[in-house]
KOLLOMI-57032 format. One line per field, with one value per residue: x negated, y negated, z negated of N, C-alpha, C in turn; residue number from 1. Coordinates in steps of 0.1 Angstrom, whole numbers, plus 5000, padded with zeros to 4 digits. Last residue first. Layout:
N
n_east <- (X/...)
n_north <- (Y/...)
n_up <- (Z/...)
ca_east <- (X/...)
ca_north <- (Y/...)
ca_up <- (Z/...)
c_east <- (X/...)
c_north <- (Y/...)
c_up <- (Z/...)
num <- (NUM/...)
end
This chain:
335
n_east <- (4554/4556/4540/4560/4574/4558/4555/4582/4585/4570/4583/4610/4600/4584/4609/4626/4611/4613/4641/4649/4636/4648/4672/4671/4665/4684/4706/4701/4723/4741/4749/4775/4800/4805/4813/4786/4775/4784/4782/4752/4753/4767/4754/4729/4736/4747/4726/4711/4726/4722/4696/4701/4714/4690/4658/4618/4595/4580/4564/4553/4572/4600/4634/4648/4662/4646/4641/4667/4667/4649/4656/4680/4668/4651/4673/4684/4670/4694/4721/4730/4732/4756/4785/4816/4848/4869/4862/4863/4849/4823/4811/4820/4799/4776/4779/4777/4752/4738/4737/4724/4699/4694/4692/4672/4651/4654/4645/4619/4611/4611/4602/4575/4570/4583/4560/4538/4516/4508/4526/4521/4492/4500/4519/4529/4553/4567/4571/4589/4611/4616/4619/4639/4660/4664/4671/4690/4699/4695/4691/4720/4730/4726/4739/4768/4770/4768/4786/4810/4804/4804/4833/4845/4837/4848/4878/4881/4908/4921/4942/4967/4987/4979/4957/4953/4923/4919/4894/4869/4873/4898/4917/4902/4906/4935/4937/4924/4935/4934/4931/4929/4901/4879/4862/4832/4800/4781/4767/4773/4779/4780/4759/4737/4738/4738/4714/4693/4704/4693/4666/4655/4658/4647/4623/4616/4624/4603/4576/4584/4582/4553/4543/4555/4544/4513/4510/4514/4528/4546/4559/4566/4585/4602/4615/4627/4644/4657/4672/4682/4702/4720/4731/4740/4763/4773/4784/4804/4822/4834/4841/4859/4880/4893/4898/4881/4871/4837/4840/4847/4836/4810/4804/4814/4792/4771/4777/4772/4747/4730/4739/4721/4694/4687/4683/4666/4634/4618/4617/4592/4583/4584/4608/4620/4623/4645/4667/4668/4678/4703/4712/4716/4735/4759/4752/4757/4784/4790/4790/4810/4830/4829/4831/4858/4868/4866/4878/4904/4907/4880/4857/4846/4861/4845/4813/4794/4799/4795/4771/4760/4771/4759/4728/4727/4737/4717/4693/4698/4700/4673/4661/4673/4666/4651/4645/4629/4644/4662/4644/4635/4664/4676/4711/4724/4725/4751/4756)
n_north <- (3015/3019/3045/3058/3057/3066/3093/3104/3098/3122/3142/3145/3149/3171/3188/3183/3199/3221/3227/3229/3245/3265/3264/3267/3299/3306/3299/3313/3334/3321/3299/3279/3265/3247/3263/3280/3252/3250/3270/3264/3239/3234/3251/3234/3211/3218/3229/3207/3194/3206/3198/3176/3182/3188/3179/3176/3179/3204/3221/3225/3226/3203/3195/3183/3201/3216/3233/3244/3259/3275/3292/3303/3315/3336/3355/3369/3387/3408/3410/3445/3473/3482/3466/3466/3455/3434/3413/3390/3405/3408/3382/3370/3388/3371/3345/3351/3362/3340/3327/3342/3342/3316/3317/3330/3318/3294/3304/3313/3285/3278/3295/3284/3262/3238/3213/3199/3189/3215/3222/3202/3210/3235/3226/3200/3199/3219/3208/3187/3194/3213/3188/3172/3192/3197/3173/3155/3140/3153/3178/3184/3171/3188/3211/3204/3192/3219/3236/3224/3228/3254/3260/3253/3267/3293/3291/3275/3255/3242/3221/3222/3204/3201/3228/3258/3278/3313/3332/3346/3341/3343/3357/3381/3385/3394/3419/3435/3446/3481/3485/3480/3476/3488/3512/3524/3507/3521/3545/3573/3581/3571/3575/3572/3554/3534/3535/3537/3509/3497/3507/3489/3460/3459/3467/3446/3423/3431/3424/3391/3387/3389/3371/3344/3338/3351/3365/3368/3382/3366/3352/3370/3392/3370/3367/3391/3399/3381/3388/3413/3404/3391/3415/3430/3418/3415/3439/3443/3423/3435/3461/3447/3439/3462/3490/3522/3545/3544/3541/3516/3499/3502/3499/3468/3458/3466/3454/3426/3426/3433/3410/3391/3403/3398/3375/3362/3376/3360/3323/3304/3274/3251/3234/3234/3256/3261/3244/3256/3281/3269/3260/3278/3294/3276/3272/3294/3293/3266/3264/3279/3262/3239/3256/3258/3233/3220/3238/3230/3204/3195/3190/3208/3210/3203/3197/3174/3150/3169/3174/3146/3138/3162/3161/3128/3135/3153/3138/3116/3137/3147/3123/3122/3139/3125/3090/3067/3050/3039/3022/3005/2990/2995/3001/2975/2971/2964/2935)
n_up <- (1282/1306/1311/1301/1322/1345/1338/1338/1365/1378/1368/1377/1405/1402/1394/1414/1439/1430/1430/1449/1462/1452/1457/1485/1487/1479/1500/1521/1528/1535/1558/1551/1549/1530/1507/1501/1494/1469/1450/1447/1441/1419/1401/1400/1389/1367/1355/1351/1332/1308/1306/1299/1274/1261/1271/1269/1249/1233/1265/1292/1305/1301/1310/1336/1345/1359/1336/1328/1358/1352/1330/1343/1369/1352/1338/1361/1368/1359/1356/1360/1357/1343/1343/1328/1326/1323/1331/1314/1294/1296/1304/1279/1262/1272/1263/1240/1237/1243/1221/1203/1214/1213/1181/1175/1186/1168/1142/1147/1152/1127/1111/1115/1109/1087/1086/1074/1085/1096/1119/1136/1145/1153/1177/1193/1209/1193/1169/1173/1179/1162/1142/1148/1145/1120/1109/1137/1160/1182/1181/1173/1193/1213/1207/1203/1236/1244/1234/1248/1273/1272/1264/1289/1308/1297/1303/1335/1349/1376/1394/1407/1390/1356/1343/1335/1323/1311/1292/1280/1254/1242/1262/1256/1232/1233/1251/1233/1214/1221/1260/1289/1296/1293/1315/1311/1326/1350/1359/1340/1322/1296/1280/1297/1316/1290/1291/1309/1316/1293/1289/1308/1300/1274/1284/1297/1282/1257/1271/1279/1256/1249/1273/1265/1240/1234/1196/1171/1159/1143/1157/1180/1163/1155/1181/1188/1166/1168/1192/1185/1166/1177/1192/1169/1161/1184/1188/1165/1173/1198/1183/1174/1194/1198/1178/1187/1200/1200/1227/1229/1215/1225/1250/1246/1234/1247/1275/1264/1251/1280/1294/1280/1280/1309/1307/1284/1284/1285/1268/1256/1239/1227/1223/1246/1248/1234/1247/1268/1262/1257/1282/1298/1289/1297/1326/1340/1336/1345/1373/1380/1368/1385/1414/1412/1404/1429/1445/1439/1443/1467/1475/1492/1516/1536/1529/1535/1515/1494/1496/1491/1463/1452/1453/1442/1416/1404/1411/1388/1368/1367/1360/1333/1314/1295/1291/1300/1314/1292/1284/1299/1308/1274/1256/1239/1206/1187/1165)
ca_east <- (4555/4564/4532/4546/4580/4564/4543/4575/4597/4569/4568/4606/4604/4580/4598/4633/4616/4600/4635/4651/4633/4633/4671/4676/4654/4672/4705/4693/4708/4740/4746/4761/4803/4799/4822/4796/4766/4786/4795/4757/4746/4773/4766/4726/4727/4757/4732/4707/4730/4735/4696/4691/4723/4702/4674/4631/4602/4577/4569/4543/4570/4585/4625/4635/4670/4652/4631/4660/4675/4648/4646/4680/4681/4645/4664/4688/4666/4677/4714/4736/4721/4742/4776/4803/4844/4865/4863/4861/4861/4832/4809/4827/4818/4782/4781/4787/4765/4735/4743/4738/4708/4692/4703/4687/4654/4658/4661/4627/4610/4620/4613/4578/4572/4578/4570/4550/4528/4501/4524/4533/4498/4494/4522/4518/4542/4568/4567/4568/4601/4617/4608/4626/4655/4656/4657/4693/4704/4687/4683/4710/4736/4724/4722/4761/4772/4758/4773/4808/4801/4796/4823/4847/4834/4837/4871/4879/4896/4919/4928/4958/4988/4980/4956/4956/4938/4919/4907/4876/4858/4891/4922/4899/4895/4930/4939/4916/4925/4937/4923/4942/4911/4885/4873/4844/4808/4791/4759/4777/4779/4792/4769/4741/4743/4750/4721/4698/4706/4711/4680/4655/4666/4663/4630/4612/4629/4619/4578/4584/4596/4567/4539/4559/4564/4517/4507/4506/4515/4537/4556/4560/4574/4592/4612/4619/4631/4654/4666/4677/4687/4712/4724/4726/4751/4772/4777/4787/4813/4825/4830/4857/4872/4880/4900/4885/4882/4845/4833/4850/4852/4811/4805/4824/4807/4773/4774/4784/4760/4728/4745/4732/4704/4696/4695/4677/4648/4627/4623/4601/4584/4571/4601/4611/4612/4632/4655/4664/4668/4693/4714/4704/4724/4759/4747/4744/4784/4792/4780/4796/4830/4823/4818/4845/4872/4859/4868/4902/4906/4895/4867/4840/4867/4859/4812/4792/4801/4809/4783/4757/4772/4769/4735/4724/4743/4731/4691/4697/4712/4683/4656/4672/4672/4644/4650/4622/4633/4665/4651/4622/4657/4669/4697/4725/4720/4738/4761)
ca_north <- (3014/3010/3031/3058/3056/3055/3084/3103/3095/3106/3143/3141/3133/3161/3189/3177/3181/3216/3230/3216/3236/3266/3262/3258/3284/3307/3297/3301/3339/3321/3317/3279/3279/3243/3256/3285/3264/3241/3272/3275/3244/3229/3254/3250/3209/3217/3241/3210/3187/3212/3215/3176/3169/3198/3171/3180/3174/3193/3221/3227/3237/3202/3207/3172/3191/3206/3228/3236/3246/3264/3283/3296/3303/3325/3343/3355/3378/3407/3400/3429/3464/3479/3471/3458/3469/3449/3421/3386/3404/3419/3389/3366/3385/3388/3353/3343/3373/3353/3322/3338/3353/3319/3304/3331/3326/3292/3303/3322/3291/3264/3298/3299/3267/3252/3214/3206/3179/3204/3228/3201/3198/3232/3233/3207/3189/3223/3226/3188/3185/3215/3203/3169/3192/3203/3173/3161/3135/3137/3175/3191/3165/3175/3212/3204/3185/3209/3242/3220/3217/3252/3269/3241/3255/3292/3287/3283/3253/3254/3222/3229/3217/3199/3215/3249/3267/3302/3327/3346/3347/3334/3343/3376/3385/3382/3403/3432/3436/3472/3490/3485/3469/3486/3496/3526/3514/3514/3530/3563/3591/3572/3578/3589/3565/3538/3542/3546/3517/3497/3510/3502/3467/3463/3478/3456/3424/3431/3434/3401/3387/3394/3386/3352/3343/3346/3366/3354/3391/3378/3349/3358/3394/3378/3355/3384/3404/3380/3373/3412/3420/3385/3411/3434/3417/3400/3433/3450/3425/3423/3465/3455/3433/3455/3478/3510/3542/3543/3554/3527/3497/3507/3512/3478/3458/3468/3471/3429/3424/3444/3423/3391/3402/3415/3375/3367/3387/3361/3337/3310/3290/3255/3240/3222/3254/3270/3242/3242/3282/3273/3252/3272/3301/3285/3259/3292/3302/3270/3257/3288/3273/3239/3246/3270/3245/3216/3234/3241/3210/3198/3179/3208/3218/3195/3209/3182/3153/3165/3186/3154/3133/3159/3168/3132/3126/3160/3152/3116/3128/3155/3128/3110/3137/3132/3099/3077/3058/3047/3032/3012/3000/2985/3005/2980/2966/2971/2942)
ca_up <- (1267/1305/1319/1294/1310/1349/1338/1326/1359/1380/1362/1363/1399/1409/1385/1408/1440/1429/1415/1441/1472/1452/1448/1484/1494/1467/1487/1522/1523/1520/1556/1556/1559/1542/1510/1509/1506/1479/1462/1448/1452/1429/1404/1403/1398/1373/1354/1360/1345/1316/1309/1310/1285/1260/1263/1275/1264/1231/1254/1278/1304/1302/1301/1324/1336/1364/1341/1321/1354/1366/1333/1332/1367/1361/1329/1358/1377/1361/1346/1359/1362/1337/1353/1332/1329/1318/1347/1329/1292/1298/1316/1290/1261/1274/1275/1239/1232/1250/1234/1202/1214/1224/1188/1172/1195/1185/1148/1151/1162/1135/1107/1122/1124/1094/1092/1063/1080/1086/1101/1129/1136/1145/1164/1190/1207/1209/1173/1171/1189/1176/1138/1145/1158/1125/1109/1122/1145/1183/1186/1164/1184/1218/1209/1196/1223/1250/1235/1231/1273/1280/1257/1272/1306/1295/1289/1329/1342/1369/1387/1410/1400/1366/1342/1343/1316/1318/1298/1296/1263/1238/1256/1267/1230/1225/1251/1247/1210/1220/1244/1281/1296/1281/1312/1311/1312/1347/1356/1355/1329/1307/1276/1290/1321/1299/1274/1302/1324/1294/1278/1305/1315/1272/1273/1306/1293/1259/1269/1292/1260/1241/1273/1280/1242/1240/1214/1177/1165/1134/1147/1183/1169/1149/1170/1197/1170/1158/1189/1195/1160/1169/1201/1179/1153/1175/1197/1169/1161/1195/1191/1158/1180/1210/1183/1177/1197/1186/1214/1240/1214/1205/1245/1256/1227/1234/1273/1272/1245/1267/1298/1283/1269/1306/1320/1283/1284/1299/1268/1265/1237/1230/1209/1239/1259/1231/1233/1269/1271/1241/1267/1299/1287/1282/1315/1340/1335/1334/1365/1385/1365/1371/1407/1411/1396/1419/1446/1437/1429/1462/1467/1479/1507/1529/1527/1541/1527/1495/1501/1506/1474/1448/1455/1453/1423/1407/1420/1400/1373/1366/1371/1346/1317/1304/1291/1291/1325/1308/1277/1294/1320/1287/1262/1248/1218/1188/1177)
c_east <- (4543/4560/4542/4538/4570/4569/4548/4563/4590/4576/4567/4593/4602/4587/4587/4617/4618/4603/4617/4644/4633/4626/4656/4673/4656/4662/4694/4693/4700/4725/4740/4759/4784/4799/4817/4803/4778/4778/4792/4775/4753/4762/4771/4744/4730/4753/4739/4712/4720/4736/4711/4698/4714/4707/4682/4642/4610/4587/4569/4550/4556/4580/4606/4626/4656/4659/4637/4651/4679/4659/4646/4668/4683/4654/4656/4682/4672/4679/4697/4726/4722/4732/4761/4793/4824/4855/4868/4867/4870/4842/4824/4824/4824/4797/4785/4791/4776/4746/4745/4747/4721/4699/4705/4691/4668/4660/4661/4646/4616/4621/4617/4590/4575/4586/4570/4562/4536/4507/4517/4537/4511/4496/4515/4519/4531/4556/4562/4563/4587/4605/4610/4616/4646/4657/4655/4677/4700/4690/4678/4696/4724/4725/4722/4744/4766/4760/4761/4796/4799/4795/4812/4836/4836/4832/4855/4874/4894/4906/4930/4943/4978/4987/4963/4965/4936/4930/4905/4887/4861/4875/4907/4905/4893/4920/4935/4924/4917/4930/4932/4943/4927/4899/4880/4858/4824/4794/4765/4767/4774/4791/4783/4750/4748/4753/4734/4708/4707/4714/4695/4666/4669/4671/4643/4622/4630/4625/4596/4589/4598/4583/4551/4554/4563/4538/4517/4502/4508/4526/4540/4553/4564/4582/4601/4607/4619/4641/4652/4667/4673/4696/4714/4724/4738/4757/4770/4781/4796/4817/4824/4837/4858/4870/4888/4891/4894/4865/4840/4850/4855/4827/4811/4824/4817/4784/4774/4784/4768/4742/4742/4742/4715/4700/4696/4687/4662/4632/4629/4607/4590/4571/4587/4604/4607/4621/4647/4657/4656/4679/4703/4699/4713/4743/4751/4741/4763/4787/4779/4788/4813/4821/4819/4834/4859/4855/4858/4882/4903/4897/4878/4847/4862/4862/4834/4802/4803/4809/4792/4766/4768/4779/4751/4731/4740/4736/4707/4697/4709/4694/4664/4670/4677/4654/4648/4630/4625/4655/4661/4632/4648/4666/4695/4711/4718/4737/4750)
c_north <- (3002/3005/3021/3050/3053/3047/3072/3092/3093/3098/3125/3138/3135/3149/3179/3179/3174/3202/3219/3216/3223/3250/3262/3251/3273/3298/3300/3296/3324/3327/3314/3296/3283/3254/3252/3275/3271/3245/3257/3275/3254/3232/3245/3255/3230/3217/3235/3221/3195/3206/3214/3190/3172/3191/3189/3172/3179/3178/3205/3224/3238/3218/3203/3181/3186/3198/3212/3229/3237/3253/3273/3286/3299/3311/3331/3346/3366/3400/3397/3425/3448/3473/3471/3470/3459/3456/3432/3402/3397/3418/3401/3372/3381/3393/3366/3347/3364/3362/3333/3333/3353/3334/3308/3328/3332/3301/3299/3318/3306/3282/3289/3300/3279/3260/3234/3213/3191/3191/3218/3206/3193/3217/3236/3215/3197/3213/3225/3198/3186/3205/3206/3180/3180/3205/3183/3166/3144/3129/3159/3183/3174/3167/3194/3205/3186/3198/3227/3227/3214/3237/3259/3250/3245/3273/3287/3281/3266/3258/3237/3233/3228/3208/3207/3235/3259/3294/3316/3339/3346/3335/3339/3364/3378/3379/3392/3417/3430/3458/3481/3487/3469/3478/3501/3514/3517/3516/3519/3547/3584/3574/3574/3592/3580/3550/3544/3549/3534/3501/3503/3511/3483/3466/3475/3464/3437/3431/3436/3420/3392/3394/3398/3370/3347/3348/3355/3359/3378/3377/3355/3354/3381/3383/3358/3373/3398/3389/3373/3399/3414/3393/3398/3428/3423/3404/3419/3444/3427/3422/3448/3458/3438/3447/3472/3496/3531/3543/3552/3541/3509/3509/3513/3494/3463/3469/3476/3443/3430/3439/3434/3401/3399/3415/3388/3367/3380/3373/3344/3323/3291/3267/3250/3224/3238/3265/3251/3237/3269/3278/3257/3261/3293/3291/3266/3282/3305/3283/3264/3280/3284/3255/3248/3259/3252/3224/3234/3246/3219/3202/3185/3196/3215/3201/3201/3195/3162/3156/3179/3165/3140/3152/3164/3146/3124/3151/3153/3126/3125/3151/3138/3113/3128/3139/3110/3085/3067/3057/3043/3021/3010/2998/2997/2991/2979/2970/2951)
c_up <- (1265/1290/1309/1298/1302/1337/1340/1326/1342/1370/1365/1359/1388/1403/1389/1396/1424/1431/1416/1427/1458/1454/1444/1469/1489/1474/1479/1507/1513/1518/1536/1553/1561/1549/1527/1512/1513/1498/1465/1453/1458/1442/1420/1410/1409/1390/1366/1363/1357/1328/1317/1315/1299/1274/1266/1265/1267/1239/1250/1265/1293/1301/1303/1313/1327/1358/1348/1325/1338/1360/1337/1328/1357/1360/1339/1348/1370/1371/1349/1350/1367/1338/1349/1336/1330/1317/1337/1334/1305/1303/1312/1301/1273/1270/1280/1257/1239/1248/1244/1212/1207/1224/1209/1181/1188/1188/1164/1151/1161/1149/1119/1123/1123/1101/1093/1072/1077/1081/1091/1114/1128/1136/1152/1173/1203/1214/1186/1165/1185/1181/1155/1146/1157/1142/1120/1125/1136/1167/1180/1167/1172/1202/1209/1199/1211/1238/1239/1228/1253/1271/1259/1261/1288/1297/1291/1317/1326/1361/1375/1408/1406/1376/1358/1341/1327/1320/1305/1302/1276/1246/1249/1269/1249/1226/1244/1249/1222/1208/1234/1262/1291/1284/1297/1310/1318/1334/1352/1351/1341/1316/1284/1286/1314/1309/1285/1297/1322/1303/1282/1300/1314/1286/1274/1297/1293/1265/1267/1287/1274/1250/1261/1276/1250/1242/1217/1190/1169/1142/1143/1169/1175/1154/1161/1187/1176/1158/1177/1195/1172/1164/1193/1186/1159/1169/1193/1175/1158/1182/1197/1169/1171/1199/1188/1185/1191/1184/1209/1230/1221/1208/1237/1247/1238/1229/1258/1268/1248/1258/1287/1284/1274/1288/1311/1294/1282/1298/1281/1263/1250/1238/1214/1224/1253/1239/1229/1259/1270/1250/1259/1288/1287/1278/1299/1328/1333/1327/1350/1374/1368/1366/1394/1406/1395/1408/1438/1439/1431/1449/1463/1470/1497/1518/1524/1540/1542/1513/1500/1508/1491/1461/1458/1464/1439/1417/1416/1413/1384/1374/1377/1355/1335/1314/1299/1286/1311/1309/1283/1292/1311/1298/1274/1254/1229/1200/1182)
num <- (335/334/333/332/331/330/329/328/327/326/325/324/323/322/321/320/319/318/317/316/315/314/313/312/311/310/309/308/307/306/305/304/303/302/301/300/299/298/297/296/295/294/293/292/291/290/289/288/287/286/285/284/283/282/281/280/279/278/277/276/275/274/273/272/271/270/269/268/267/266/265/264/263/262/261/260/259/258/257/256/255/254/253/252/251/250/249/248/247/246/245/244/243/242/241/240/239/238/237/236/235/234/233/232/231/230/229/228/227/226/225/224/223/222/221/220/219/218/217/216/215/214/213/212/211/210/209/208/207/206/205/204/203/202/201/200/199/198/197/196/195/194/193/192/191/190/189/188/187/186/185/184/183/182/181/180/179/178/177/176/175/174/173/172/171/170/169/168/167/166/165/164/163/162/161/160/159/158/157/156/155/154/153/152/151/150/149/148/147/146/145/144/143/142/141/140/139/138/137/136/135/134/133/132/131/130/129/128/127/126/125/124/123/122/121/120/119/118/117/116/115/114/113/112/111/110/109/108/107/106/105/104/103/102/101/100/99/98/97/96/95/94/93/92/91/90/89/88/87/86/85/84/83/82/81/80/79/78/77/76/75/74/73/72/71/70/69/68/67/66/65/64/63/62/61/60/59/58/57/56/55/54/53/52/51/50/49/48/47/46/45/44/43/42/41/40/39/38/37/36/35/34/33/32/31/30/29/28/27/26/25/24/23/22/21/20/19/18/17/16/15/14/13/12/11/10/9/8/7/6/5/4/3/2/1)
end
């Protein structure tokens, strides 16, 4: 009969620190905020969670494989603007301009990945440069070719429905629970990282990329190829979103997305991520997405001025990188 995990096996999850900050959270708006119990409530929550934990997922394992990435709030929006223009231009089915968007926004990873490879700079100074070019180019490319900082709605195009049944829909459950696809996107995004991570080699290789990468090569482990699939895996998440920004409204807005690699961060960080790599869970990242969602409409539900929101998130991000830090020396005392 297999044996139950002990407290030691608890407090060395990274994760923990995460749970505790959701359950805390969790409990104070629900006191604070009537409205944050209701289904309809609950709905936004997972839904805002959702929409942060698709991105914070592969955020989660590039940060335990050593690396960062802070192009991807405007990869995001570079997909979205990719498969609007091409389906817009091209007159083609919506399909045909997901496609495109598939394969450039992987160009985009894959560059990232490379370039780290090759030049042996620092991820922050590479992915800063990408930030600055792709904010660049999607305020460009949109105004030249629509005149406007917007793209044109695809909403009537055809192939628009089906693509927003699978990127945007939504399923009600009941009378009043309403549960956006992006959540079941979110959660089978956390299963599998979670399941790459703790059962198969190459989330062996992640962990002792991110431990120390030299040494990892010297055991046979290779890094280069472990470290350009994450940034795949980060611009595959990245499309997965940008589909659901389009297909959500139609229409997308060029200067969408700057600022949001931070909230992808923060809530790796908060979900046990280590920022030297090597540390962190997938399970960590999405409990700090949920951490981030139920802040964020539990602020409104309470009628609080909203400005206070990045205080709030400032506030938990350093709380919650304090307890994991305790939480690890307490695990490593235990061994």
């Amino acid at each position: 009969m297999p044996r139950r995990p002990g407290p030691r096996a608890l407090l060395a999850r990274p994760e923990l620190g995460a749970v505790v900050g959701a359950v805390a959270v969790f409990v104070f708006f629900a006191a604070c905020a009537d409205s944050f119990l209701s289904p309809a409530g609950l709905s936004t929550v997972l839904y805002a969670a959702s929409t942060i934990g698709i991105m914070a997922v592969p955020v989660a394992l590039l940060m335990i494989g050593g690396e960062f990435d802070l192009s991807t709030g405007v990869m995001v929006t570079s997909s979205a603007l990719v498969s609007s223009m091409s389906s817009y231009q091209m007159t083609a089915n919506v399909w045909v301009g997901v496609g495109v968007s598939l394969l450039v926004t992987l160009a985009f990873g894959l560059l990232n990945g490379w370039l780290l490879v090759r030049t042996k700079l620092p991820s922050f100074i590479i992915t800063l440069g990408t930030f600055l070019m792709l904010t660049g180019v999607n305020l460009g490319a949109t105004k030249l070719i629509s005149g406007t900082v917007s793209t044109k709605t695809i909403a009537d195009m055809e192939g628009y429905t089906s693509a927003r049944a699978l990127f945007a829909s939504q399923l009600t459950l009941g009378d009043d629970l309403r549960v956006r696809v992006t959540i079941l996107w979110w959660l089978a995004l956390v299963a599998l990282a979670t399941w790459v991570l703790l059962r198969t080699r190459a989330g062996n290789w992640i962990f002792a990329v991110g431990g120390s990468a030299e040494a990892a090569r010297a055991v046979g482990v290779p890094v280069a190829r472990t470290k350009i699939g994450l940034y795949l895996g980060v611009a595959l998440c990245a499309w997965i979103s940008g589909q659901h920004l389009l297909f959500m409204y139609g229409v997308v807005q060029s200067g969408q997305g700057v600022g949001n690699e931070l909230i992808y961060i923060a809530a790796a960080v908060i979900g046990g991520c280590l920022l030297t790599g090597g540390y962190g869970s997938a399970a960590g990242a999405a409990v700090g997405a949920l951490i981030f969602g139920m802040t964020s409409k539990g602020i409104v539900y309470a009628q609080w001025d909203p400005s206070w929101f990045k205080f709030f998130l400032g506030a938990m991000l350093l709380l919650a990188t304090l307890l994991n830090a305790w939480i690890r020396r307490r695990a490593e005392a235990a061994r």
